[in-house]
C-alpha positions, -999 to +999 in steps of 0.1 A: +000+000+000+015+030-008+004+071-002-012+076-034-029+041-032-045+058+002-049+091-014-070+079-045-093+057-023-098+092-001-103+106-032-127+083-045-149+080-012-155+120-007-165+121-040-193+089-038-206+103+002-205+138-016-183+155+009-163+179-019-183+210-013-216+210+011-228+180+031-257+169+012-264+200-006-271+217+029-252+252+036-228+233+059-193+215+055-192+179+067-171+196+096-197+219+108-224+188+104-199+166+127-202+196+152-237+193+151-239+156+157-215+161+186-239+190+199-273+168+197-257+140+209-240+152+238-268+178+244-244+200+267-207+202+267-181+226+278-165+240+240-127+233+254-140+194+257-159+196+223-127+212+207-102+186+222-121+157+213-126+172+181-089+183+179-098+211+158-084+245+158-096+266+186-103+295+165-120+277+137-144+263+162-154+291+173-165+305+141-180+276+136-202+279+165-205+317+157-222+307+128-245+280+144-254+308+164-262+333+140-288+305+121-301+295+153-290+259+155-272+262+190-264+291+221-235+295+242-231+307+276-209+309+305-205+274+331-221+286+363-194+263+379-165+289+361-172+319+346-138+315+326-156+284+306-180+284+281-211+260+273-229+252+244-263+234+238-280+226+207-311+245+202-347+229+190-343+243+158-305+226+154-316+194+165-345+195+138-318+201+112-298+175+126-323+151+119-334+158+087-298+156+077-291+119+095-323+108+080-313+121+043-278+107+048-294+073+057-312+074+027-285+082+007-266+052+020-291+032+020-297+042-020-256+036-029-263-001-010-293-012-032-283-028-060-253-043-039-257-081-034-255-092+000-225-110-002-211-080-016-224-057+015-206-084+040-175-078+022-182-037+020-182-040+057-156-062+067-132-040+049-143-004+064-136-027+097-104-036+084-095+003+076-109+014+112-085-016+128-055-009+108-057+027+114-063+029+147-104+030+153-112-006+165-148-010+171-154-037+199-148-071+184-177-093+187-187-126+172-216-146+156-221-184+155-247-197+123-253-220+103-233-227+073-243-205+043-231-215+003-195-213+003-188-220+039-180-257+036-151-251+006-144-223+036-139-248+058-119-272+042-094-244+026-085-228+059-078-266+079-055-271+052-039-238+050-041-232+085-029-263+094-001-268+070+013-235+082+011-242+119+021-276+119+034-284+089+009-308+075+009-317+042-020-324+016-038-350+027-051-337+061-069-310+035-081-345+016-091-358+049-114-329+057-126-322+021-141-359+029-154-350+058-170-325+045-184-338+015-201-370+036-219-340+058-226-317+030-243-346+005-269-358+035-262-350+064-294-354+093-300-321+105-320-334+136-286-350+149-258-332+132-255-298+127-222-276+122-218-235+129-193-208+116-184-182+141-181-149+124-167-120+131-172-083+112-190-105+089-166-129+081-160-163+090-133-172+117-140-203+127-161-241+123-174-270+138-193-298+132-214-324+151-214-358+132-235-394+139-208-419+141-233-442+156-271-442+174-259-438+205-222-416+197-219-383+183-183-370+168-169-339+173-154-325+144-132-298+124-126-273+152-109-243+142-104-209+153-078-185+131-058-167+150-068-132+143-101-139+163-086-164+187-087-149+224-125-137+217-136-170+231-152-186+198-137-219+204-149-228+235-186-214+228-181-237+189-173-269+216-200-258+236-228-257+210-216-285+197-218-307+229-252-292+238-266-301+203-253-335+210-273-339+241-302-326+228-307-351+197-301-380+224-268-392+224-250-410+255-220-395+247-194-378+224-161-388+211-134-368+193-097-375+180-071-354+177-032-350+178-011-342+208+002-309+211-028-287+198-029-271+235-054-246+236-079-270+218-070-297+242-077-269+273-109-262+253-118-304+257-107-303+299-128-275+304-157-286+284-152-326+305-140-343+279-117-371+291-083-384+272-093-421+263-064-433+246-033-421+226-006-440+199+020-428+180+013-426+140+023-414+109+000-391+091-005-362+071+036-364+063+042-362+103+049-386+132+016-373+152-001-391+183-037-395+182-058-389+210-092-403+214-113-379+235-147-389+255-174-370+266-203-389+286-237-371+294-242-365+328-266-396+343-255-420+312 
């Protein structure tokens, strides 16, 4: 990325949210209409607070406010706490404008959005959260378990392999292994006793699990995975948990799951969930010498 990448996007952007000239053909810059919002929505403030937070210029400010005074859209006055202070409040007049500007900028947006698919929108959003991250404005970081949408299985068996092949060096046949996997669930699975989730975050997906019949009374726990830009947010342990509680609820006795040693934060996931370590042998797969774990999980009273 380089400063005239930046530059054109910025470019680009003010140009489709209209913020060359006037904000939305009203009399006011996008800087005076920011002032406004921060008027309405703070209701009363002290101008040296609105200025700092604002980090504009203490001069242009005021002139701004000169002029919101002047059109009747706010009023200052001294703080009856210090004399030396000034506040200012938005007046009923300002807060009408207000709205009928958010509610024309809505509509705006909403109008650019329409003939956007939805896929498309996910993606939009994902990488305005992206910007905000990388430059320093990180909304809070919340996720989203669903089911799988189109596309989320081939998800699902592209990131074990790459994910896996980069953190422990598997080669191509642990991908073969889950595109198998996944092609058993995806060509018939039962959806009243398996079921698999994507945890999402910023509308994109982070992580996977499924819950597989391996027989009438044993359900399998399968495909964890969490990448590690979302790990820390607790996703795995909730994907384990819905997994475990869908298991229960279609009637199983008990749930089984195998893994590898040395996958510890999964394997803390298992203890904490009461999964118990059944067995383990030393084997050669995926182009490693691995040991597989067997993992149990027995419903309380069976």
């Amino acid at each position: 990325m380089t400063v005239a990448d930046v530059r054109a996007f910025t470019r680009f952007y003010t140009r489709v949210i209209g913020l060359l000239d006037r904000y939305l053909g009203s009399p006011y810059s996008a800087t005076e209409v920011r002032v406004l919002f921060e008027l309405v929505y703070r209701d009363r403030c002290e101008v040296a607070d609105l200025r700092g937070d604002l980090d504009l210029d203490a001069g242009y400010l005021s002139r701004i406010l000169t002029r919101f005074e002047a059109d009747g859209l706010a009023v200052r006055a001294p703080s009856p706490t210090d004399r030396r202070r000034q506040l200012v409040r938005p007046t009923d007049h300002g807060r009408a404008v207000f709205a009928d500007l958010d509610a024309r900028s809505s509509a705006e947006v909403a109008a650019l959005l329409a003939d956007v698919p939805e896929t498309d929108r996910r993606g939009l959003v994902t990488a305005m959260t992206t910007i905000r991250r990388t430059l320093g404005d990180a909304p809070p970081r919340a996720y989203v378990l669903r089911p799988p949408r189109p596309g989320d299985l081939g998800w699902i068996v592209h990131r074990h392999g790459a994910r896996y092949a980069e953190e422990c060096g598997y080669d191509t046949t642990f991908e073969a292994l889950v595109a198998g996997v996944v092609a058993d669930f995806g060509a018939g699975h039962d959806p009243d006793r398996e079921a698999a989730w994507i945890a999402e975050v910023d509308g994109e997906p982070v992580g996977s699990i499924l819950c597989v019949r391996q027989d009438d009374e044993t359900a399998k726990l399968r495909l964890l995975l969490v990448e590690p830009s979302a790990r820390g947010l607790g996703i795995g342990a909730r994907l384990v948990d819905e997994c475990v509680r869908f298991a229960r609820r279609s009637g199983y006795r008990r749930m089984v799951l195998w893994t590898v040693a040395g996958l510890d934060q999964a394997r803390r996931i298992y203890q904490a969930q009461g999964f118990v370590l059944v067995d383990e042998r030393p084997q050669r797969l995926f182009g490693r010498d691995v040991i597989g774990q067997n993992w149990e999980y027995r419903f309380q009273g069976e």
